[in-house]
C-alpha positions in Angstrom: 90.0 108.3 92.8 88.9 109.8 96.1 86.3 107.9 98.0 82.7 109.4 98.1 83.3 111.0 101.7 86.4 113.0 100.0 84.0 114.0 96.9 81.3 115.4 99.1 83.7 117.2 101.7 85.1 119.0 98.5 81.7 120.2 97.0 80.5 120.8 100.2 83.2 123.6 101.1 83.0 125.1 97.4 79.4 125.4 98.1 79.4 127.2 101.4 81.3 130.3 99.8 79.8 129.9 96.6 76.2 130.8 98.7 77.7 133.2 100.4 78.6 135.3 97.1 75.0 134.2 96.4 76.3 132.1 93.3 74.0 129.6 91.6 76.6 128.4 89.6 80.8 127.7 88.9 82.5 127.3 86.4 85.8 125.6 87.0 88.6 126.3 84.6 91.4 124.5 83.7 93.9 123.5 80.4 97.0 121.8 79.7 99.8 124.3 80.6 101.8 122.8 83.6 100.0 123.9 86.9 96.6 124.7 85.3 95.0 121.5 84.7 94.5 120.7 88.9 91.2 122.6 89.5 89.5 120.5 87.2 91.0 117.2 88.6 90.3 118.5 92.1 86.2 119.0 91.4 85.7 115.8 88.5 88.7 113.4 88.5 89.3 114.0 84.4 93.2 114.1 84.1 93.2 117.0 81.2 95.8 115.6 78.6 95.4 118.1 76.0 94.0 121.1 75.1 91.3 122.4 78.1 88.3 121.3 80.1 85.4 123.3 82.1 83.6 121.8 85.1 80.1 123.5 85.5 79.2 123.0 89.7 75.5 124.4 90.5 74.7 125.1 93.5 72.3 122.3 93.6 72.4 119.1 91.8 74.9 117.4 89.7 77.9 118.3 88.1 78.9 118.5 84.5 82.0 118.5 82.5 82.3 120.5 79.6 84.8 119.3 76.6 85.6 121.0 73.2 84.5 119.2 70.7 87.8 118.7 69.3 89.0 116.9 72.7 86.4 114.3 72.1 89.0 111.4 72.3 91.3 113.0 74.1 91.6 112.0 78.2 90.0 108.5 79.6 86.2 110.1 79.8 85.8 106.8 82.1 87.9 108.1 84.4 86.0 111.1 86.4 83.5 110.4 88.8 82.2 113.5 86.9 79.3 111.3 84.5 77.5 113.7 82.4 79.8 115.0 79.9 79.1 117.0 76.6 81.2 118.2 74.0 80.2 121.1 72.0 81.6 122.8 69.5 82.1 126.2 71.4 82.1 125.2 75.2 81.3 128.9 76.0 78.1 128.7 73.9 76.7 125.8 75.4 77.2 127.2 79.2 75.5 130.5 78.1 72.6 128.2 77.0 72.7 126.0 80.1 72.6 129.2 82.4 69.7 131.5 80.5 67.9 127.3 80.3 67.6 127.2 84.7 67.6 131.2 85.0 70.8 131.5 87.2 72.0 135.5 87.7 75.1 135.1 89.2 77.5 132.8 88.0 81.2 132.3 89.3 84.2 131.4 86.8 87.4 129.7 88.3 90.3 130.8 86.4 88.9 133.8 84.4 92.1 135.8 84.4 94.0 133.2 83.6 92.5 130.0 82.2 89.3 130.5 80.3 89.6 130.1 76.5 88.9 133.6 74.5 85.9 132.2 72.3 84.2 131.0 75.5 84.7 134.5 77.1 83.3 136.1 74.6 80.1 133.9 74.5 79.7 134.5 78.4 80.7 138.3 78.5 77.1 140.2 77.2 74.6 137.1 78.7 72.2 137.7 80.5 73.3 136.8 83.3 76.3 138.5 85.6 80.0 136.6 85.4 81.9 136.8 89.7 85.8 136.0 89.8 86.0 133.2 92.5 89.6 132.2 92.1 90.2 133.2 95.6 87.1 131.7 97.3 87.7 128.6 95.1 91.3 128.2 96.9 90.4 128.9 100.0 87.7 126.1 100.1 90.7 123.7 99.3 93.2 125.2 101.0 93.4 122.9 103.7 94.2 119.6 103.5 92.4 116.2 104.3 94.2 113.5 105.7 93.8 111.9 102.3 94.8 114.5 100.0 97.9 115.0 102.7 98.8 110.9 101.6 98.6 112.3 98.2 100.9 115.6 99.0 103.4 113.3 100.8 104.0 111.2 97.9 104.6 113.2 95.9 107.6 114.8 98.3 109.0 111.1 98.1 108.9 111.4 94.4 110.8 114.7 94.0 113.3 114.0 96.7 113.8 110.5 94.9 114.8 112.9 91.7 116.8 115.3 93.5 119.0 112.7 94.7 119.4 111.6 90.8 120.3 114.5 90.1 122.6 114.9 92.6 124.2 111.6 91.2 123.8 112.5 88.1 126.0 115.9 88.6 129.6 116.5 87.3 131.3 119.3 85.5 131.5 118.9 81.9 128.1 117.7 81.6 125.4 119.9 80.0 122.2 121.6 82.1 120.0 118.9 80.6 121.9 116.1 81.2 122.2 116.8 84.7 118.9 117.6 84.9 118.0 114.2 82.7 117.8 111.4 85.7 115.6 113.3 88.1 112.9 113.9 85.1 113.7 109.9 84.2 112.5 109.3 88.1 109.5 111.8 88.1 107.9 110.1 85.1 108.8 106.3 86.4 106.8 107.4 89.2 103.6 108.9 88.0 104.3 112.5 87.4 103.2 112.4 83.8 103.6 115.5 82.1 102.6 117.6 85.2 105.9 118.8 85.8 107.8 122.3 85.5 111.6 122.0 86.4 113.4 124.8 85.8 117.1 126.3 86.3 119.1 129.0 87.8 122.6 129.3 86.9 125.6 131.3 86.7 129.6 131.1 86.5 132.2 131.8 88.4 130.4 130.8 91.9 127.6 132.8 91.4 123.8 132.5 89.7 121.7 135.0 87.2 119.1 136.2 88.9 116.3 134.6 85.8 115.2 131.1 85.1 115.6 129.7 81.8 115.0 125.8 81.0 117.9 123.5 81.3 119.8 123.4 78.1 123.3 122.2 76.3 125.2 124.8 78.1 128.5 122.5 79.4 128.9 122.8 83.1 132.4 123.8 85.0 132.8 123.1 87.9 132.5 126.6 89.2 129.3 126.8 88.0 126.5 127.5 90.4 123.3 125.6 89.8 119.9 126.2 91.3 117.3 123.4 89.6 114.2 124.8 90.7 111.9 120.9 90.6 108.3 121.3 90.4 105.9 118.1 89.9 103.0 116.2 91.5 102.4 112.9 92.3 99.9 109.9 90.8 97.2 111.7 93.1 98.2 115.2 91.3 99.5 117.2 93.8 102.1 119.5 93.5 105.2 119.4 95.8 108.3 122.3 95.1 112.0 121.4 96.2 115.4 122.7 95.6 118.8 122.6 96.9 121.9 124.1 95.6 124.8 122.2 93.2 128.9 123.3 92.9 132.1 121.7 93.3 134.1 124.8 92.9 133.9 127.7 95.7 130.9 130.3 95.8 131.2 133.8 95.4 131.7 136.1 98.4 128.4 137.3 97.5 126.9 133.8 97.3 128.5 132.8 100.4 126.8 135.6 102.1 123.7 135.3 101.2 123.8 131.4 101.7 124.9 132.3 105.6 121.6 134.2 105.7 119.6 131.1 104.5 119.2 128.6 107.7 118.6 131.3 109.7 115.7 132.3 107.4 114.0 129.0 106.7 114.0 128.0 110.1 112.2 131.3 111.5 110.0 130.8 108.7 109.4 127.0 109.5 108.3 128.0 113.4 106.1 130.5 111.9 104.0 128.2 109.7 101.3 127.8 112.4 97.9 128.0 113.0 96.6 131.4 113.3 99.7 133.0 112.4 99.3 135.7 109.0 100.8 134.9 105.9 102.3 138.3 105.8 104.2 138.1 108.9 105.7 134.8 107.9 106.8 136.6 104.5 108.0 139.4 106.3 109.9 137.4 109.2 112.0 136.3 105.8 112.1 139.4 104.4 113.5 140.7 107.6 116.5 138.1 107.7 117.6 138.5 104.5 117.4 142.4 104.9 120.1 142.1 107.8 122.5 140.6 105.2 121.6 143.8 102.8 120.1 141.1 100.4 116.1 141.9 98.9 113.8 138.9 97.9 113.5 138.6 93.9 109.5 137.7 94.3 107.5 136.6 97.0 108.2 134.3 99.3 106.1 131.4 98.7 102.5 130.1 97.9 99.7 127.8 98.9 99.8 124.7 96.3 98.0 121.9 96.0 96.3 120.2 92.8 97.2 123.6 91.3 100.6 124.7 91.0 99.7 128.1 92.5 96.9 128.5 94.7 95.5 131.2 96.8 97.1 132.9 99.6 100.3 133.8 99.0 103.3 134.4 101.5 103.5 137.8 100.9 103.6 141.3 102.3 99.7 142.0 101.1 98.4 138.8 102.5 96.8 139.2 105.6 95.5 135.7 105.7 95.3 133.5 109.2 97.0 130.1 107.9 95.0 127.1 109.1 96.5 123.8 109.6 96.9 121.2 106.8 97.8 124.0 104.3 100.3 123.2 102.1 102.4 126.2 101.6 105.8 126.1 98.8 108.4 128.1 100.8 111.1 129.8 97.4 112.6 133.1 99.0 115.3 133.9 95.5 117.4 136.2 97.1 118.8 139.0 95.0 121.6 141.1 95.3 121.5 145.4 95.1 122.0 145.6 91.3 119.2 142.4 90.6 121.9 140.4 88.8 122.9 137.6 90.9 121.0 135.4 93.2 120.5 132.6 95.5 117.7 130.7 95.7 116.1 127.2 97.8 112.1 125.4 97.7 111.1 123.5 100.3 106.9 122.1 100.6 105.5 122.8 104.1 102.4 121.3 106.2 100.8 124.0 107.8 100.5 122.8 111.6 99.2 123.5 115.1 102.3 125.0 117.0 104.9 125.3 113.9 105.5 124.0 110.4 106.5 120.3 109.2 109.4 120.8 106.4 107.8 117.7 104.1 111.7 117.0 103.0 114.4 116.2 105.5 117.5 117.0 103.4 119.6 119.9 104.7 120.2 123.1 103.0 123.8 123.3 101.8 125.7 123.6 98.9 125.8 119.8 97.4 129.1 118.3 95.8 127.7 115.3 93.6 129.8 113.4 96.0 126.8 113.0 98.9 124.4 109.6 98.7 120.3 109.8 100.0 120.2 108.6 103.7 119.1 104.7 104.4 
């Protein structure tokens, strides 16, 4: 649990912008698909376990959490620092009550596009009382780091690397997807991951990858196969951390090779970039640049702030015209795409944002690996 100092930096920067949207009150989504439970374990300590959980944050005075009845014994409730906690039937009703009770007229929602459950929406839609979108001023409150979330961030980065390198052990042609896969998701739950995890595949024959993710599977690898696991997890402290590195032991396509010529290059301009002060949208379009030299497009965009949420606001893209700050955490994915959208190439690597340039949080190269390599002493 985070000490009290931690607690009270937190709530302090959520309150700061929610008083400047002239908020009395947040409500702070979150539920059990992979990435969405970390707001609420950010702002109470509850680990959501199943189904979904609401913190309610005035602006003064204390928190509360707010559990479906049905998820009464469900998550250690002695867990949060979070200590009252009520569990009606329809969540959405009792906020609606709770807001007309203390007469609040604005009230901010965490996660309303994405999170909040239907039958609570629809309790909270015609109150009395007006519902403000603060996903982004949420994020931005935890975008940067404290040197004890950062302990939590880099922990996590031991964890994942600790998988890759199973898998790498683990890889050899006439296995399936999964079963290469199998030893790094062994490793990541050993470790504390828990179900927080979302480790997914690229693949493709004949040296090359399809340019969509799909989920490990009994597909039997050859050795010309190209794979692209895309590993996606947090730590004990539940912080996510993104890594990926590229697996054949045949040759890659002429296509694959060029695009993989493009990548150092890329990462490493990217990497210097990742500075204090420095936009969001140049970094993005410093890597859109590189690749466009090769006559190679990016698939999506080319990374994200993360933290206890898989996905967090800003994003490294060409719309962002956000100043980083150092001690963001930013995941750096450029999937490269060729003219037609079919085949692809595509690397993750976790960066600290920092004063002068970025920190890559994983000190394995970028290559194509064999199986045959061993993790550094």
């Amino acid at each position: 649990m985070p000490n009290k100092n931690e607690i009270d930096r937190r709530y302090n920067n959520i309150r700061k912008r929610m008083a400047a949207e002239n908020l009395d009150a947040l409500i702070v989504c979150g539920n059990q698909y992979a990435g969405f439970e970390g707001a609420v374990l950010y702002t109470s300590g509850f680990e959501i376990v199943h189904r979904y959980v609401y913190v309610l944050l005035p602006l003064n005075g204390e928190p509360t959490l707010v559990f479906p009845r049905e998820a009464r014994w469900i998550g250690d409730k002695q867990k949060p620092w979070v200590k009252e906690q009520v569990w009606p039937d329809v969540p959405g009703q009792w906020l609606r009550e709770r807001a007309i009770e203390r007469r609040w007229k604005r009230v901010g929602v965490y996660g309303l596009n994405f999170v909040m459950a239907v039958r609570d929406y629809k309790q909270l839609a015609d109150a009395p009382f007006e519902l403000i979108p603060f996903d982004q001023q949420f994020d931005a409150a935890r975008a940067v780091k404290s040197e004890e979330e950062l302990v939590e961030v880099r922990d996590a980065m031991d964890i994942i690397i600790d998988g890759f390198w199973a898998l790498v052990a683990a890889y050899q042609p006439g296995k399936t997807e999964a079963e290469i896969m199998a030893p790094a998701v062994e490793r990541f739950f050993a470790r504390g991951a828990g179900p927080r995890m979302m480790n997914i595949l690229l693949s493709g024959q004949n040296g090359e990858a399809n340019a969509y993710f799909k989920v490990p599977g009994n597909r039997v690898v050859s050795a010309n196969d190209l794979l692209l696991y895309s590993l996606e997890i947090t730590g004990v402290g539940g912080y996510w951390v993104e890594f990926s590195r590229a697996l054949i032991q045949g040759k890659p396509s002429a296509t694959t090779q060029r695009m993989a010529d493009a990548y150092p290059d890329a990462m490493e301009t990217a990497r210097k970039m990742m500075r204090h002060g420095e936009l969001a949208s140049n970094v993005h379009r410093a890597v859109s640049d590189k690749f466009a030299k090769h006559g190679f497009a990016l698939g999506h965009l080319s990374g994200h702030s993360i933290g206890a949420t898989m996905i967090e606001y800003p994003a490294i893209g060409a719309k962002y015209e956000v100043p980083l700050e150092e001690n963001m955490i930013f995941s750096l994915h450029p999937q490269v795409v060729d003219q037609d959208g079919k085949v692809c190439l595509y690397t993750q690597d976790t960066f600290r944002i920092g004063k002068t340039e970025g920190e890559n949080l994983a000190d394995v190269p970028w290559k194509f690996y064999n199986g045959g390599e061993t993790r550094p002493s």
